[in-house]
Every structure is written in structure tokens, then in C-alpha cells.
C-alpha positions as CSV (number, residue, x, y, z in Angstrom):
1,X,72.8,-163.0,114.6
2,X,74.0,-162.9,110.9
3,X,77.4,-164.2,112.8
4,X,75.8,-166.5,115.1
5,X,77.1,-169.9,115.4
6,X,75.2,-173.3,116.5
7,X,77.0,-174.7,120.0
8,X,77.6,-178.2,121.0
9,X,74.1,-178.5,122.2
10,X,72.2,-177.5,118.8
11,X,71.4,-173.8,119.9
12,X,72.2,-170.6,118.6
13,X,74.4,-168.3,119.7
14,X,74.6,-164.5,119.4
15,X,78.2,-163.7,119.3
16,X,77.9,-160.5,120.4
17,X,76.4,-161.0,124.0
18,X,76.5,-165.0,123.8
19,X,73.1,-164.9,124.0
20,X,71.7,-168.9,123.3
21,X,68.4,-169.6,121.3
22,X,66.6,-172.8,120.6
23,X,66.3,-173.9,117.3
24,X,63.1,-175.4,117.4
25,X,61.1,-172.4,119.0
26,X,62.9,-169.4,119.1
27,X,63.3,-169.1,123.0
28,X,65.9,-167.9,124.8
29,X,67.5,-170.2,126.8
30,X,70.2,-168.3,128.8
31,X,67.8,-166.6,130.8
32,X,67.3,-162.9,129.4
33,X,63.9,-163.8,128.5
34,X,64.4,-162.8,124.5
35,X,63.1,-164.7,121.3
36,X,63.7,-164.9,117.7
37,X,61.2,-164.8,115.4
38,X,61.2,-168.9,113.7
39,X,59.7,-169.4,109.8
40,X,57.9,-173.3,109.4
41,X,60.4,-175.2,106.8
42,X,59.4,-177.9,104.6
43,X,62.3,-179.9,102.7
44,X,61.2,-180.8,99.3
45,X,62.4,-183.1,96.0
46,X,62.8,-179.8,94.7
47,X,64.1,-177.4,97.6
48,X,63.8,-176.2,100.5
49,X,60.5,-173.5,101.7
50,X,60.4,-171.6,104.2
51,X,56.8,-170.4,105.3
52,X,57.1,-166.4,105.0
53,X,53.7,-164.2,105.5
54,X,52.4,-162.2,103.2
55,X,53.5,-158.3,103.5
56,X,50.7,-156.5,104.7
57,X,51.6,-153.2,103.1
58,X,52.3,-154.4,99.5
59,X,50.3,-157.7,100.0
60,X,53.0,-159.5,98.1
């Protein structure tokens, strides 16, 4: 996905096996039943966050 592009219709695409994603949920909507993993954003004065959990194995 690092190449992926966004299509006419606001979803993702892999450009390896033109796989396409929603945006808003992660779910493949091409029909190979696959999802990517989505992160909650909130767009601040000061930025832009996105909600990452904690790592369980350093607790970071």
C-alpha cells in the first residue's frame, strides 16, 4: 500500500493487485474479503493525531 493511490471514488487502491479499500472503515470493497487496519484522526489548531495503541511489549 506504501504506493497506493486514492481513485475517483475516494478509495484506495493497492497497486499491486488493484485491490480497493474504503477510507472510512478499512473494508475491502472489490470483493476479496480483506481489510486494512484504520487509526481515529483528530485535526487540531496545532496538528494532526492519529490514535495509535499503546505497544504491549514495551508499553510505550
Amino acid at each position: 500500500m506504501a504506493d497506493g493511490y486514492i481513485d475517483a471514488t475516494g478509495q484506495i487502491v493497492c497497486p499491486l493487485h488493484r485491490y480497493r479499500f474504503s477510507l472510512q472503515n478499512g473494508r475491502n470493497t472489490s470483493g476479496e474479503g480483506y481489510y486494512l487496519k484504520t487509526y481515529p484522526i483528530e485535526h487540531r489548531e496545532d496538528g494532526i493525531f492519529i490514535g495509535l495503541a499503546p505497544n504491549s511489549i514495551f508499553n510505550w
